[in-house]
N, C-alpha and C positions, 0 to 999 in steps of 0.2 A: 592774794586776790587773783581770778583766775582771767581766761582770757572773754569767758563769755561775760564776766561783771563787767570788765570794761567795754565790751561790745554793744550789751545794755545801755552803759552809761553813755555810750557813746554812739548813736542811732545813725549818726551823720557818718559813718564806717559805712554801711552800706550805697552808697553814692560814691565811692572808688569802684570801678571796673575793674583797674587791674587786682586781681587777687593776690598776686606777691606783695603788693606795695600794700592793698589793705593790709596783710599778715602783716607787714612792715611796722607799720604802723601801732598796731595791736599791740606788739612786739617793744616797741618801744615805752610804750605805757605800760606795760606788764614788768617789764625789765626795769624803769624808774618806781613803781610801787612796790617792787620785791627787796631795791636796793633800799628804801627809804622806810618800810617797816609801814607801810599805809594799809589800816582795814577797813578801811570806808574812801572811796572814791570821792564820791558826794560829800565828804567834809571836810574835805580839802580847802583850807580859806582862798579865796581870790588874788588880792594883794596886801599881806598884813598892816605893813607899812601906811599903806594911804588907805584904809579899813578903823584902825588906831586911830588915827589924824580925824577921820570924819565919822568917827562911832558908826560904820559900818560893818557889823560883828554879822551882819547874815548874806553875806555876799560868798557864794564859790566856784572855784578855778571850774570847775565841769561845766556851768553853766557860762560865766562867760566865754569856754572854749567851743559852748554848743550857740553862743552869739555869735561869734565867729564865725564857723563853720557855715550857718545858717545866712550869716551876713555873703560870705564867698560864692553859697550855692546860687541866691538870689542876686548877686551882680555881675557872676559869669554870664548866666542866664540871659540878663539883659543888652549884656554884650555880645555874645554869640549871635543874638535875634539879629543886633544893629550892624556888628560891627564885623563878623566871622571872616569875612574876604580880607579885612586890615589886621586882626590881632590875632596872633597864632595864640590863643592860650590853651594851656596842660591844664584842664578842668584835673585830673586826677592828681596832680601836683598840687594844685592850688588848694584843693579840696583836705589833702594829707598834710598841706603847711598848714591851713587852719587848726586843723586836730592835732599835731604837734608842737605849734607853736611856741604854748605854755607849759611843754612840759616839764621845765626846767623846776616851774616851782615847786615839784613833790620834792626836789632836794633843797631849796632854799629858806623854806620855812619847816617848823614844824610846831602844828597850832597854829597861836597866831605870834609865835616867837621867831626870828631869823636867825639860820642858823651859820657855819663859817663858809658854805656854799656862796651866801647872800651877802656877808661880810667883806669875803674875801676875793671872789670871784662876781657875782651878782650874774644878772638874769643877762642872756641867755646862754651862757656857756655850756653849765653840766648838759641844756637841751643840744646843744653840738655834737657834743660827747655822744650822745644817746644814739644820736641820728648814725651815727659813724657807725655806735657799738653794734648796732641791728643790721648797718649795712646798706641804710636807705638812702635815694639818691643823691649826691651831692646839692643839688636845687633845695631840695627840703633843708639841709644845712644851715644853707644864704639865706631864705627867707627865715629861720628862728634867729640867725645872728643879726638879720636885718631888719627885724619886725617891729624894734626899739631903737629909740635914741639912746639907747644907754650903751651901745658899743658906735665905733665908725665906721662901720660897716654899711652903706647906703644901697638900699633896693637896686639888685640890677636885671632884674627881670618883670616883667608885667604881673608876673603872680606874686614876685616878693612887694613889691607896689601895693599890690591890695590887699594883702594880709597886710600890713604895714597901714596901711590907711583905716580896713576895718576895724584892727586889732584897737585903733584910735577912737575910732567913732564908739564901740563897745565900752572903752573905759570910761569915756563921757557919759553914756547913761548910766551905767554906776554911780559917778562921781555926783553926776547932776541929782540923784538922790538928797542928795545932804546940803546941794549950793544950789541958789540963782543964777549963779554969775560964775562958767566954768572958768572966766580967765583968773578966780582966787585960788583955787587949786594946782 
């Protein structure tokens, strides 16, 4: 898959200024789809696991990572209006944690099967890995190790906070698909 399918896939790429850290980024998604044998971006399942659990077979990783994204662009946004003089944030960071976030799961699953990625390691390590193998800032690192309760690693920055919060709020409307009552899930 080359770098412009994920550029497609990936619209919210244009909303990075810096151009290294776009390529960065690109880069890392290109480098996780080559490792993982992916020829479709778009059908990449979301989370198989709780997909399985709630017969949500038409959910994928691209769009919730273009929730994401979209989530981060729209509450920088709102912050910057309010708050710009109190919170230093790296809109360009914040922006490239959204987009790489998840990118761990091209190695974690395949289909809607887990594989010893997911097993053995789980979400978000190989995306650490990634961030490393491309070169990308350490910040972006923190926030994919910290974007989850599934390591202990806790937000220590205002942009790993919001991917971490949004990355939350996005799996709830998924989830809220299939339930009333997200405290059952």
């Amino acid at each position: 898959m080359s770098e412009e399918a994920v550029r497609a896939a990936l619209p919210e790429l244009d909303a990075i200024e810096d151009d290294d850290l776009r390529a960065g980024v690109v880069e890392a998604w290109t480098t996780a789809i080559a490792e993982n044998d992916i020829d479709d971006l778009r059908s990449v399942p979301w989370l198989p696991p709780t997909q399985r659990e709630l017969s949500l077979r038409d959910e994928y990783l691209i769009d919730h990572v273009r929730d994401v994204a979209a989530g981060a662009i729209s509450l920088v946004a709102a912050f910057l209006d309010r708050r710009d003089a109190v919170l230093d944030i790296d809109t360009d960071i914040l922006i490239a944690g959204a987009l790489v976030h998840d990118v761990s799961k091209l190695a974690e699953f395949s289909g809607m099967e887990d594989t010893a990625v997911s097993d053995l390691l789980g979400h978000p390590y190989y995306g650490v890995h990634l961030v490393a193998q491309v070169d990308l800032p350490i910040e972006l690192a923190h926030i994919v190790l910290s974007h989850t309760s599934r390591t202990n690693v806790e937000p220590a920055t205002i942009e790993a906070e919001m991917i971490r919060r949004i990355d939350e709020v996005a799996a709830a409307a998924i989830r809220w698909r299939a339930t009333d009552d997200l405290r059952t899930v």
